[in-house]
C-alpha positions as CSV (number, residue, x, y, z in Angstrom):
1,X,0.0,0.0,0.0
2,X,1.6,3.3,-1.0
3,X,0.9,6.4,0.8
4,X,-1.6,7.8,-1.5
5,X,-3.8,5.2,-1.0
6,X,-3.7,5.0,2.9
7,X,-4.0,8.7,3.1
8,X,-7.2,8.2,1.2
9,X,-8.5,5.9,3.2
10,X,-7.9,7.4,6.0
11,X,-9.1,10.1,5.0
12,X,-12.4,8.6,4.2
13,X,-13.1,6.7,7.0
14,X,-13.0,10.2,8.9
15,X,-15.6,11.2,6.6
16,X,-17.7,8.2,7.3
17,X,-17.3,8.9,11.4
18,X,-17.4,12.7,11.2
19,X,-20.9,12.0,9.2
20,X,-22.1,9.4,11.6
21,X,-20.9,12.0,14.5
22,X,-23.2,14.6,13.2
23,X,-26.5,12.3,12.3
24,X,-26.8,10.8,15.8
25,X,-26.1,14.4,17.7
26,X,-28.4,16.2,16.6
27,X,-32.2,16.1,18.1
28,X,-34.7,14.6,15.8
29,X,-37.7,17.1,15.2
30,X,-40.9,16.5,17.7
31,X,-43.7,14.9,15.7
32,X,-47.4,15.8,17.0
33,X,-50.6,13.9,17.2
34,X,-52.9,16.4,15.8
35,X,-52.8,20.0,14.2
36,X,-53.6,22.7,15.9
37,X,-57.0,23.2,14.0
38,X,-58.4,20.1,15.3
39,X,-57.0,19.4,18.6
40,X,-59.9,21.4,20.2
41,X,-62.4,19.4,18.4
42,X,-61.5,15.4,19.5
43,X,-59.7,13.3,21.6
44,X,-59.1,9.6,21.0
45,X,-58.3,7.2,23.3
46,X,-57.2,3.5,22.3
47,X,-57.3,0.4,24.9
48,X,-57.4,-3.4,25.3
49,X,-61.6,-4.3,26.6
50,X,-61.6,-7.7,26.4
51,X,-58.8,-10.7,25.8
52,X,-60.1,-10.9,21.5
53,X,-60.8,-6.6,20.9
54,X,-58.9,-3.6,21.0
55,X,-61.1,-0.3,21.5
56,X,-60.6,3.2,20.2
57,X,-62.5,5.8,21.5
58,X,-63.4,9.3,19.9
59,X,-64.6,12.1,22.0
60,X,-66.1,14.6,20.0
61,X,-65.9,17.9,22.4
62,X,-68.1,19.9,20.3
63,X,-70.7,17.5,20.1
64,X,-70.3,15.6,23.7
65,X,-70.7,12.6,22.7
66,X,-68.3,9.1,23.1
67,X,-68.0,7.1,20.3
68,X,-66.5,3.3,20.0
69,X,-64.3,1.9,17.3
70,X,-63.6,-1.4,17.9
71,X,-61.2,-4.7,16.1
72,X,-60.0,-8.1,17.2
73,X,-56.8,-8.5,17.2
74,X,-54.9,-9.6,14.5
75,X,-57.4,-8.4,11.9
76,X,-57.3,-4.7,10.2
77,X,-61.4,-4.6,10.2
78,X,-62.3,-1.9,11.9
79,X,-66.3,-1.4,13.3
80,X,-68.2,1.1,14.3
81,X,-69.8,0.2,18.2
82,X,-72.1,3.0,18.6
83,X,-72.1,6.1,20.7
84,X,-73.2,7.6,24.3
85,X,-74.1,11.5,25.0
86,X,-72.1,12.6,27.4
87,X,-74.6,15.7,28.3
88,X,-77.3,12.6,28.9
89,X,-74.7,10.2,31.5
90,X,-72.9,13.0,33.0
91,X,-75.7,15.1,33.8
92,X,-76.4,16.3,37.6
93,X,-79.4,15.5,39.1
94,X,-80.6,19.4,40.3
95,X,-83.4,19.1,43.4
């Protein structure tokens, strides 16, 4: 190996670290659920209810009401379980 060539790879390989250096210091960008136009509108809410089904709730704020998205697992089909007003079951009972 002459010194031309080892210069060049060494020169190279400094490259290669000084890029790998840079890509994992800096900060990746935050990433966000929702936009700002909607996130006063909804909220969704996803949980295991029983051993077969995953749930995903929507709360529509505007409208008060709960809906219910639900799938069993390992399947992509996703159904539509109905919804609740919120006004209705949260309602206080004035005497």
């Amino acid at each position: 190996m002459n010194k031309t060539t080892c210069l060049t790879f060494l020169v190279c390989v400094n490259l290669i670290l000084l890029t790998g250096l840079i890509f994992f210091s800096t900060t990746p960008r935050a990433a966000y659920a929702q936009g700002i136009g909607l996130a006063d509108n909804y909220m969704l809410v996803a949980g295991e209810i029983q051993d077969e089904f995953d749930a995903l709730y929507l709360i529509d704020m505007r409208e008060r009401t709960l809906h219910t998205f639900y799938f069993r697992k390992g399947t992509k089909d996703l159904e539509y379980g109905g919804y609740r007003l919120l006004e209705q079951d949260f309602r206080h009972n004035r005497s």
